[in-house]
Every structure is written in structure tokens, then in C-alpha cells.
N, C-alpha and C positions, 0 to 999 in steps of 0.2 A: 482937148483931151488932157485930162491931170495925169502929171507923171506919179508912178507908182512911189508909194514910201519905202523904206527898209526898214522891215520887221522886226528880222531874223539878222543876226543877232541883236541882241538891245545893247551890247556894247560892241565897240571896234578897238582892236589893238593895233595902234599905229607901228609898221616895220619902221626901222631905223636905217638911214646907209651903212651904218657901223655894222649892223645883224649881216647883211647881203656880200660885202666886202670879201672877195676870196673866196667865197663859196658860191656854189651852185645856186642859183633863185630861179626860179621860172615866175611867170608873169604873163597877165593876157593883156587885148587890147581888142578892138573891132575898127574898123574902116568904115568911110561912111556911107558905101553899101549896105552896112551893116552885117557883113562877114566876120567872124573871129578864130582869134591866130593866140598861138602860146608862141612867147619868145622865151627863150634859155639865156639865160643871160650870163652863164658862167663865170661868174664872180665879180664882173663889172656891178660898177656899185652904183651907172649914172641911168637907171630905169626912170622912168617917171614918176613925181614925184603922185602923180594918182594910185600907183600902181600897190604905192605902199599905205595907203589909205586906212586898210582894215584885211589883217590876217585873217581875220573869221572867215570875210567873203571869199578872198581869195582863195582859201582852203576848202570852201564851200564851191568855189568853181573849179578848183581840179580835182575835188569828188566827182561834180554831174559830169564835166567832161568823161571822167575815165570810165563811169559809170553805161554810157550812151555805149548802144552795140555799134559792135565794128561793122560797116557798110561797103567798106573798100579794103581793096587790097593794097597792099604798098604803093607810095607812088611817089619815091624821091629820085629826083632827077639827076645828081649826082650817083647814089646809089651808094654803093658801100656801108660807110661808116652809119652812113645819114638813114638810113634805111631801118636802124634801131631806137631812132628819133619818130619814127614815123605814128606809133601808135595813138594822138589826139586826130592826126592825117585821114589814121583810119576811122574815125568819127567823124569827121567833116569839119576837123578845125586845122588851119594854116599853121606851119612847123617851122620856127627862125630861127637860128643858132648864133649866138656871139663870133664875129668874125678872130680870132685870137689877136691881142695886139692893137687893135682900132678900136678905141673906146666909143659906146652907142652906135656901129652897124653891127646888123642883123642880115645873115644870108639864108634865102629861101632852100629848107633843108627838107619839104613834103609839102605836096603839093595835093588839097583836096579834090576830086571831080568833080562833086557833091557839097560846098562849102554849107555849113551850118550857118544858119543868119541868127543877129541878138535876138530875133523875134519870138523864138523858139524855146527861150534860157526861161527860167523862173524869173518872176518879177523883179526881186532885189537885185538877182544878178544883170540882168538889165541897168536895171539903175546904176549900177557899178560901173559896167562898163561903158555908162554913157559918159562919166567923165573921160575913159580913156578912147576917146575915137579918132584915129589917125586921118590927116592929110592925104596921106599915100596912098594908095592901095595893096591890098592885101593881092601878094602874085608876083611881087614885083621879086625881079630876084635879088636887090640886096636894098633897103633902109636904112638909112640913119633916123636916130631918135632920139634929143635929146631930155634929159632931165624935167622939164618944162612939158615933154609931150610932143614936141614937133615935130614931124616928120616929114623924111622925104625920101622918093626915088634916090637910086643914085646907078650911074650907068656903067661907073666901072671902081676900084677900090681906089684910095685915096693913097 
């Protein structure tokens, strides 16, 4: 089977670490289940370096995500704060917050019942995310991820 091309857009604008720096970024990724998850990356600048590939697309997948009806109802496990995080959650995409202070983990901050698989997404956005496909799994309650993309469990904070 040929993998799909990208169309849409005919050009890509490459993010910068400098753009992301201190400020809020979100950012997807899929496991290779093929479930997908937005990480919040709150100002950490060390995402992967896929992730910043093409602002188009990226911009073009937190339209469809926000876009998808909500299927669930809240489901963050801490609850609280996290619970205002939860709206991709309710679409059926996995919700990770910037741990504050620990550069690259990510704590499970919504949890879907319903995961949305890549299967699902428009073409190009597949294709996108097939550069960012984690080691990990998506579930886990806390990741590390570095720059490069590599991921892992991790069982308690460092």
C-alpha cells in the first residue's frame, strides 16, 4: 500500500525552538497503536523536532480535532485543574501536560474511553503524524520525550 502524499498545503512553514520558547505550544503525536494525544507543552522548547515540521498541518490538526463532536464527558483523573484540559479528551484524543520544571515529561492530564485512532484523521494528517509515532504508549501516566522523538514510560518523576 502507498503511503498518502501531502497535498494540502503546497507549502510548509517550519516552527522554530526560538517561536515555542516560553510560550504555550501544543503539539500531537500517535502511538503505535495508532491512538492520538495533544501534549501541552508549556513553553518547553525541547518537542520533537517532527512536531515542528509544518505549521500549516499542525494548525490544520487542531482545527479537525476541535472540530470532531464531543463523544465523552470529562474524564481527567486528577480532576481539577486538568479537567479544563480535557476538551481534545472529549473527542477522543489523549490530553499531556508539561510536567512544570522537568524538561520533556508529559503527565496524563485526560484520559479518552473512546481513543480516536490515525485511521480516522484526513490523509495528510496521517501522514504527519506518521513521523511523530511514540515508543510509549498513549495511557501511560507520565512520558518523557525527547527532542529526537523518543519516548518512554516513566513510573514515577525524576
Amino acid at each position: 500500500m502507498t503511503e498518502p502524499e501531502l497535498t494540502t498545503p503546497a507549502t510548509h512553514t517550519v516552527i522554530t525552538r526560538e517561536e515555542i520558547a516560553g510560550v504555550e505550544f501544543d503539539w500531537f503525536a500517535r502511538d503505535q497503536a495508532g491512538h492520538v494525544a495533544q501534549f501541552l507543552a508549556a513553553g518547553d522548547d525541547r518537542v520533537p523536532q517532527a512536531a515542528l515540521a509544518s505549521e500549516e498541518l499542525l494548525e490544520r490538526l487542531h482545527v479537525y480535532i476541535d472540530t470532531l463532536p464531543q463523544t465523552e464527558s470529562v474524564n481527567a483523573p486528577a480532576g481539577g485543574f486538568d479537567a479544563h484540559l480535557a476538551g481534545p479528551q472529549q473527542r477522543g484524543a489523549f490530553v499531556y501536560d508539561a510536567v512544570p520544571g522537568q524538561a520533556g515529561i508529559y503527565r496524563l492530564a485526560a484520559l479518552p474511553k473512546t481513543p480516536i485512532k490515525v485511521k480516522a484523521l484526513p490523509a495528510e494528517l496521517q501522514v504527519y503524524l506518521a513521523t511523530l509515532i511514540l515508543a510509549a504508549p498513549l495511557g501511560s501516566p507520565l512520558l518523557r520525550i525527547d527532542a529526537q522523538g523518543r519516548a518512554e514510560a516513566l513510573t514515577s518523576l525524576i
